[in-house]
C-alpha positions in Angstrom: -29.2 -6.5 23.4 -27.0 -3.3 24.5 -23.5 -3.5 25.2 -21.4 -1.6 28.0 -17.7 -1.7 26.5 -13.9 -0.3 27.6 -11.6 0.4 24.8 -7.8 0.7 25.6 -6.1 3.7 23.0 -2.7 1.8 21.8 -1.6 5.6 20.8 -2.4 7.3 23.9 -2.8 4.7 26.4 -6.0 5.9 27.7 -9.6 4.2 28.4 -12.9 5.0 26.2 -16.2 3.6 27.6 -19.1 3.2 25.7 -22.6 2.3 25.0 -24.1 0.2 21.5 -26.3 -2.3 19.9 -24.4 -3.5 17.8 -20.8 -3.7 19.4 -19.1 -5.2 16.2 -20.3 -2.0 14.0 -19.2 -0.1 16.8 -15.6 -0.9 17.3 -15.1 -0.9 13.5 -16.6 2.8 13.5 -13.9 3.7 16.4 -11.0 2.1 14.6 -11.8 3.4 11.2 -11.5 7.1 12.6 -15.4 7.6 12.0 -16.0 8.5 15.6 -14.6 12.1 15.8 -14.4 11.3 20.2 -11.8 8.5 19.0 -10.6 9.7 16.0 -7.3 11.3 17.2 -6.7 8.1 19.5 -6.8 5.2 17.4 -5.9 2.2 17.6 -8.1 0.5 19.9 -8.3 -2.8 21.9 -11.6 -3.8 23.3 -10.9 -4.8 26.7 -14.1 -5.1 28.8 -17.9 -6.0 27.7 -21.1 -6.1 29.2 -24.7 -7.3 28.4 -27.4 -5.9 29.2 -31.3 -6.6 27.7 -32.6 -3.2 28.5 -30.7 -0.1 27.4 -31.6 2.4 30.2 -29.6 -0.1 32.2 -26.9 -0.4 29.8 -26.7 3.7 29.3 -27.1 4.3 33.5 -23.8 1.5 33.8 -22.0 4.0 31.1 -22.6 7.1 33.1 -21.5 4.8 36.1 -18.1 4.2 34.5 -18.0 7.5 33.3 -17.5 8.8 36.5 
């Protein structure tokens, strides 16, 4: 499974979207400050998540959001 997820910055107020595996590993990695994108913006609140089985569709819904 891949995972399209929104994280909303509690210090800047500002969205982050995303693309992972392993979501769980992935939200602890941006709250922990090991992301340098996220570091500066932490705390995070996941706020939107979506499945998908393949991840070409998973990483073309990213870009999508992205833009």
């Amino acid at each position: 499974m891949h995972f399209v997820y929104i994280l909303y910055s509690l210090k800047d107020y500002r969205l982050y979207k995303g693309a992972t595996s392993n979501l769980q590993k992935r939200l602890i990695k941006h709250n922990s400050g090991g992301s340098t994108a996220t570091a500066k913006r932490k705390p995070f609140v996941l706020i939107h998540i979506e499945q998908f089985e393949d991840k070409t569709k998973a990483l073309n819904r990213e870009l999508f959001l992205k833009t």
